[in-house]
C-alpha positions as CSV (number, residue, x, y, z in Angstrom):
1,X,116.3,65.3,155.3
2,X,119.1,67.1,153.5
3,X,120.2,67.5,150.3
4,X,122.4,69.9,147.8
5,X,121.8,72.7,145.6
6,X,123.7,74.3,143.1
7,X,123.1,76.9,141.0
8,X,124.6,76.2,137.6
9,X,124.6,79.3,134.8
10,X,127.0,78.8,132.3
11,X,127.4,76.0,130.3
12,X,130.2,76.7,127.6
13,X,131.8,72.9,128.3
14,X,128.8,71.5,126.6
15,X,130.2,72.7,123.4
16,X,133.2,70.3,123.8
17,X,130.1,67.3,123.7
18,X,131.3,65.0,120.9
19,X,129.8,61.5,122.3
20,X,127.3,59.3,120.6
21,X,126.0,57.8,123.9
22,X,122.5,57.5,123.5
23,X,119.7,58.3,126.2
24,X,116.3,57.8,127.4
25,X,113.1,60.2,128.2
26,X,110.7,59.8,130.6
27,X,108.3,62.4,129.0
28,X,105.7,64.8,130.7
29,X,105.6,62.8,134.2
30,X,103.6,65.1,136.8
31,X,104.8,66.7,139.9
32,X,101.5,67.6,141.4
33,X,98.7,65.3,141.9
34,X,95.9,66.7,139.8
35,X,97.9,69.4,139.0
36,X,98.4,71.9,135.7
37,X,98.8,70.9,133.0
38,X,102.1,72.8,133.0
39,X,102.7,71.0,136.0
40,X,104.8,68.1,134.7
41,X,108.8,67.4,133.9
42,X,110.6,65.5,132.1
43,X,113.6,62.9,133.2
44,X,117.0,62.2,130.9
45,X,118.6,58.9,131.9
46,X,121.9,57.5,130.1
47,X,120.8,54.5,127.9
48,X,122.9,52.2,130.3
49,X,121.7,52.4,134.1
50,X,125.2,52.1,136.2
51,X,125.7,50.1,139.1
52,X,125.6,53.9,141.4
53,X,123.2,57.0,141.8
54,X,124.0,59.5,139.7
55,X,124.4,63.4,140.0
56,X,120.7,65.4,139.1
57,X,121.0,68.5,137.1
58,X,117.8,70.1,137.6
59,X,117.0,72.7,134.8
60,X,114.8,75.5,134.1
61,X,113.9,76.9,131.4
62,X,114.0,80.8,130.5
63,X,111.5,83.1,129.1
64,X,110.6,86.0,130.8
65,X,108.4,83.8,133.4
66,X,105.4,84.5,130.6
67,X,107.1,82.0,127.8
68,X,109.3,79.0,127.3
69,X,109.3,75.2,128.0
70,X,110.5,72.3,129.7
71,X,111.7,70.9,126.1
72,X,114.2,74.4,125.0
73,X,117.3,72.7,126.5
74,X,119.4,71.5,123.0
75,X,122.0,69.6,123.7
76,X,122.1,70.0,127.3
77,X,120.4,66.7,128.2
78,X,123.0,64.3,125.7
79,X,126.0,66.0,127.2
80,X,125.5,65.9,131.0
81,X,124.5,62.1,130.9
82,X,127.0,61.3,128.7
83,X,128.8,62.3,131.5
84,X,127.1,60.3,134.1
85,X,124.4,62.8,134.8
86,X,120.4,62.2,135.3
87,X,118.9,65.6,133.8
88,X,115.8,67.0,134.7
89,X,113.8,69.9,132.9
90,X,110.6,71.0,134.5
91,X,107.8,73.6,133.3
92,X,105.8,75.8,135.4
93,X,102.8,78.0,135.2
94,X,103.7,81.3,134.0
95,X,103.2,84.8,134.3
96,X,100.3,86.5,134.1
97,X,98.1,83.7,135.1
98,X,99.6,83.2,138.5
99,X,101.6,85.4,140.7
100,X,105.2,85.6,141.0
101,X,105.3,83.5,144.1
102,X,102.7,80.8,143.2
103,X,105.4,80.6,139.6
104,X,108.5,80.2,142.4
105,X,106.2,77.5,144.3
106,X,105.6,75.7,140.9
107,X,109.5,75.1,140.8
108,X,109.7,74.7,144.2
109,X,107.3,71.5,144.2
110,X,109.2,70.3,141.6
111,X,112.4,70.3,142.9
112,X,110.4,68.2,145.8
113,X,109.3,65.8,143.5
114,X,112.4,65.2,142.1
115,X,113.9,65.4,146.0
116,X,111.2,61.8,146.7
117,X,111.3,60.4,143.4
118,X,114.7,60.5,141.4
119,X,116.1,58.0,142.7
120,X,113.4,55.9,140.7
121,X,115.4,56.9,137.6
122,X,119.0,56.2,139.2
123,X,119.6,59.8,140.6
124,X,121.1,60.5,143.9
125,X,119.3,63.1,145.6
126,X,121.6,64.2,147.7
127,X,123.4,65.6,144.5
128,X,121.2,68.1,143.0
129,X,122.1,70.4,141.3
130,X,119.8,73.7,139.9
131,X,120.3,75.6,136.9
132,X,118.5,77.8,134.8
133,X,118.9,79.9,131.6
134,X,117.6,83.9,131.9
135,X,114.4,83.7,134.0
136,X,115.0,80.1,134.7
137,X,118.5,81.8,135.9
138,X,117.0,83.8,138.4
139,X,115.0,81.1,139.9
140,X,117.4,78.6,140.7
141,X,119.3,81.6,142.5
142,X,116.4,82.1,144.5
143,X,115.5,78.3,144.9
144,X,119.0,78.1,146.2
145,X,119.4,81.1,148.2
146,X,115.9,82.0,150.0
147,X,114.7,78.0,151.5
148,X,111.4,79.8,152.1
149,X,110.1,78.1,149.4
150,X,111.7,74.7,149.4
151,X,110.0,74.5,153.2
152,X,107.0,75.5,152.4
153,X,107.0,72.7,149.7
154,X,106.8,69.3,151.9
155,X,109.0,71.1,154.5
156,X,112.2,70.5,152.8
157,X,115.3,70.9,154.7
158,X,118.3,73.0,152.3
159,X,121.9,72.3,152.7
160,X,123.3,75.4,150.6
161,X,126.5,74.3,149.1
162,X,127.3,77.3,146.4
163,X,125.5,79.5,144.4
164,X,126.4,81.1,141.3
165,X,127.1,85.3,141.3
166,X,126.0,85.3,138.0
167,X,122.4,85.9,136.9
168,X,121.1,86.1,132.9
169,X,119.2,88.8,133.5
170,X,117.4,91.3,130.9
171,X,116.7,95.0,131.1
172,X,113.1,96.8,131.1
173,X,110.2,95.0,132.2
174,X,111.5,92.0,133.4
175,X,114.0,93.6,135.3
176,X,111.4,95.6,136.8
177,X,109.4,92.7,137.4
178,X,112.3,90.8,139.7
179,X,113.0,93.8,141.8
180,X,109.3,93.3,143.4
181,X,110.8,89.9,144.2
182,X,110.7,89.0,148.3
183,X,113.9,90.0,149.6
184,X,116.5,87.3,149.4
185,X,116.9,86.1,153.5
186,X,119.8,83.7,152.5
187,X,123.5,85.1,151.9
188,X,126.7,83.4,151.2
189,X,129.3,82.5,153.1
190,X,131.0,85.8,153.5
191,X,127.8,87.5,154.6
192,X,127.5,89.9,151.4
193,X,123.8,89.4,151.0
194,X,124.3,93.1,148.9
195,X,125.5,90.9,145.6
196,X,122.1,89.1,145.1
197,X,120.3,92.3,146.2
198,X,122.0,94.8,143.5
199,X,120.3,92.7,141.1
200,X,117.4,91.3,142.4
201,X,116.0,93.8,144.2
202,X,115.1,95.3,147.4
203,X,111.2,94.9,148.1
204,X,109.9,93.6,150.9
């Protein structure tokens, strides 16, 4: 079982949105049986289902992993399926009432979920594609790059098709917070693991 991931940062074409194409919400659906409540998601459609499996953005949302939510995404939802898109924004438990790894796992089983179920909603999941803004930012990068996590959840297989050098990253605390990150295992094509160590870290 393969699919894609892509980590997707900037977003300026969005601005160029203009279209009145409506769209529907699927509102809050969960992504772990029994789970937190801050373990649920929420699914953009366009209004009109084409005859073809569409492209998933999967989106998280920023915050400092101790705020934000699934619903701070403006526009983004309205201009990706105006443009033939399925968009996904998920929460996840945050920091400090779980640990750094259990918050990665949180988006990790939801990027699973998405994996089984998306094509429920007309998405083709062998085209995801993860972005984030800020915190969100740094964990589709590691999503993308380290598959430690994607495995562990239902022993997902990652076919790594390109990932972002950028990262929205703040200074102080949080900053301090991501370098006691796990070390990132996966590197890009060119073997320069070094770009997503300088600013991620280097803790074991």
């Amino acid at each position: 079982m393969y699919f894609r991931l892509v980590s997707a940062f900037v977003f300026a074409f969005l601005l160029l949105s203009n279209g009145a194409t409506a769209q529907r919400l699927a509102h809050d659906i969960p992504y772990v049986e029994n789970g937190h409540k801050r373990h649920v998601l929420d699914v953009y459609t366009p209004e009109t289902r084409p005859g073809k499996s569409l492209p998933v953005m999967f989106w998280i949302h920023g915050g400092g992993w101790q705020a934000g939510d699934k619903s701070d995404v403006a526009l983004k939802p309205k201009a990706l399926t105006e443009r033939g898109f399925v968009f996904v924004s998920t929460n996840y438990r945050l920091l400090p009432e779980v640990k750094m790894d259990e918050l990665i796992g949180d988006v990790a089983r939801s990027v699973g979920w998405v994996h089984r179920n998306i094509a429920r909603y007309g998405g083709d999941r062998t085209r995801i594609f993860v972005g984030g803004h800020s915190a969100g930012a740094q964990l589709a990068a590691l999503i993308c790059i380290d598959d430690r996590y994607l495995r562990h959840s239902r022993k997902i297989n990652v076919l790594l098709r390109g990932v972002s050098e950028f990262l929205a990253m703040t200074k102080g605390k949080h900053l301090a917070a991501v370098e006691r990150l796990p070390v990132l295992r996966r590197h890009d094509h060119s073997g320069n693991v070094d770009r997503y160590r300088r600013p991620l870290g280097r803790s074991p």
